[in-house]
C-alpha positions in Angstrom: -16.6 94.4 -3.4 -16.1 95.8 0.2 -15.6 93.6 2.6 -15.8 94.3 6.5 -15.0 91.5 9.3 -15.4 92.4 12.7 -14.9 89.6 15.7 -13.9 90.7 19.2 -10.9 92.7 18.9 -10.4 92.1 14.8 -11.2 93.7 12.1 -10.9 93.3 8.6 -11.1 95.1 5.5 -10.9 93.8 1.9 -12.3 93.3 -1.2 -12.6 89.8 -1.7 -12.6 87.1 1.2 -12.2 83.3 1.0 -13.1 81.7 3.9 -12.3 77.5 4.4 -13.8 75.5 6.7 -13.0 72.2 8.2 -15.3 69.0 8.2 -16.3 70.6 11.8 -17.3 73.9 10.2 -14.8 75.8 12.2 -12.8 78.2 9.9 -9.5 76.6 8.7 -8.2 79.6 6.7 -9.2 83.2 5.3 -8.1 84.9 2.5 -8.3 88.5 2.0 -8.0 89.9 -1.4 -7.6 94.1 -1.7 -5.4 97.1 -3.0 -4.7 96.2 -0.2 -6.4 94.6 2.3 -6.4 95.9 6.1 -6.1 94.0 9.4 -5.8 95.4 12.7 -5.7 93.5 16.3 -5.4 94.2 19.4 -4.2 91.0 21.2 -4.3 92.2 25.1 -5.9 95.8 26.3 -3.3 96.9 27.9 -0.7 96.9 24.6 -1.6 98.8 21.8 -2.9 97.5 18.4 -0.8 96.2 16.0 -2.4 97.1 12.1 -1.4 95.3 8.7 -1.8 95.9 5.2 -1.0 93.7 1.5 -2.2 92.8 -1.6 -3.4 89.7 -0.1 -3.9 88.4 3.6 -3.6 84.8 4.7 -5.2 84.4 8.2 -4.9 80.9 9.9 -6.9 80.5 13.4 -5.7 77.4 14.4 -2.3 78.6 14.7 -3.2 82.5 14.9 -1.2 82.8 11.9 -1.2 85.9 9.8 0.4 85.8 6.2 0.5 89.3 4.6 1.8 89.1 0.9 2.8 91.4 -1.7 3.6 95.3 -0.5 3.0 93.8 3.2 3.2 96.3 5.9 3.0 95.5 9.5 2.9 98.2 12.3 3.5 98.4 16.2 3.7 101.8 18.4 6.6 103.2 16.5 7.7 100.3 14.4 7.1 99.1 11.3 8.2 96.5 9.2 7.6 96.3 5.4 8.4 93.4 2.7 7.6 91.3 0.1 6.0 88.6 2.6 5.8 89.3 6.3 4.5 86.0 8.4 3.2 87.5 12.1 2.0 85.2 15.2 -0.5 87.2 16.7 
């Protein structure tokens, strides 16, 4: 129904989340499900945050690899980039 993620400087909003785990029980993958689902990060605290939005959310750690598919948005300062599928390295 409504999910909320916070860790550190992350947060997610959604209303469905997946989350994998590996044989180790650290998280592999996350999907976010929502109409749409939100991210926003804020990778260093000197740079301002960088926010997200689509249909569905694909979050890899390992490779702090964000998927954002279907009406994906992706916004920095002044820019922002919108498609189909975005793929951002955090």
């Amino acid at each position: 129904g409504n999910v909320i993620m916070k860790q550190g400087n992350r947060y997610l909003s959604a209303t469905k989340l997946i989350i994998a785990r590996d044989n180790h029980g650290k998280i592999e993958s996350m999907q976010a499900m929502g109409a749409p689902a939100y991210f926003y990060v804020r990778p260093e605290p000197e740079k301002p945050p960088i926010h997200g939005q689509a249909n569905t959310l694909y979050y890899f750690p390992k490779q702090d690899k964000l998927l954002l598919i279907d009406e994906a948005e992706l916004i920095q300062n002044e820019d922002t980039v919108q498609g189909d599928h975005l793929i951002y390295f955090i």
